[in-house]
Structure formats: structure tokens, C-alpha cells
C-alpha angles and dihedrals in degrees: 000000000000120000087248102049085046086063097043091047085044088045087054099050092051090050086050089056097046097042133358133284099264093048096044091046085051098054084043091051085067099052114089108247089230123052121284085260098064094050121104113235120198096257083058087049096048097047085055083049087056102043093048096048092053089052086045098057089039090053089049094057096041086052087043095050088039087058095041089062097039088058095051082051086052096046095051090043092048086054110050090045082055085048094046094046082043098061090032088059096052094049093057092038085060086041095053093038087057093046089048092047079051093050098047090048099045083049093053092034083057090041103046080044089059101031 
């Protein structure tokens, strides 16, 4: 048993032989089960407060400048992949148009053969 554990177990047995059980458990109840200096008071609670606010802010601006400039990479990205369908399409719009001028031409050169 810790040092500290052997005077709460003695404090207890003095506040049984003074008063009863109940009474005594209860008065325990109120007393923090670690020493005062490891209790938070509300000026510790409110300095954490503090300090987490303030990471959490600069977490948020550093999230909100990290997706700023993930979405000017995307944009350009995004660009650039509509350029690039744009000029594949019309290469394949001039393609088929060719194929289709050859088409109709082979057809009328076959018609105007048998005709």
C-alpha cells in the first residue's frame, strides 16, 4: 500500500471512530483521491483552454491555407485534363470527318462504277 493510500485508510479509521461509516464514506467521498497538487483548479483548466484554442486556430489556418492551395493545384489540373479532351476531341472530330468525306466518296465512286 502507497504512502498515500496508508493515510487515507488511517484518516478513515479516525473519521469511523469519531462518527459512523456512512458519515465517514461520505466525507471521504469529497476529498480528491490524489493529492491537492495534482487537482486541476479552474485557472489550470482555463490556461489549457487557452493553449488549445490557440492550436486549434492555428490548425485551422494551416487546414484552411493547405486546401487553398490544393484547390489552385486542382484547378489547374482540372484545366489542363478539359484542354487536353478538348484538343483530343478535335482531333478525332477532323479524323472522323475525313473518314466520313472518304466514305461518302468511295460510296459514290462505287455507285457512279456500277451505275
Amino acid at each position: 500500500m502507497s504512502i498515500q493510500h496508508q493515510a487515507r485508510h488511517h484518516l478513515i479509521e479516525m473519521l469511523v471512530a469519531s462518527m459512523d461509516d456512512e458519515a465517514a464514506a461520505t466525507l471521504m467521498d469529497y476529498l480528491p483521491p490524489v493529492g491537492w497538487a495534482d487537482v486541476a483548479t479552474k485557472r489550470d483548466l482555463d490556461t489549457l483552454e487557452a493553449v488549445l484554442r490557440g492550436e486549434l486556430n492555428s490548425l485551422r489556418a494551416d487546414l484552411r491555407a493547405e486546401l487553398h492551395h490544393e484547390l489552385g493545384t486542382l484547378r489547374t489540373d482540372v484545366h489542363r485534363e478539359i484542354g487536353a479532351l478538348r484538343d483530343n476531341l478535335r482531333r478525332l472530330t477532323v479524323t472522323m470527318l475525313f473518314g466520313l468525306v472518304a466514305a461518302v466518296v468511295a460510296v459514290g465512286g462505287i455507285g457512279f462504277a456500277t451505275g
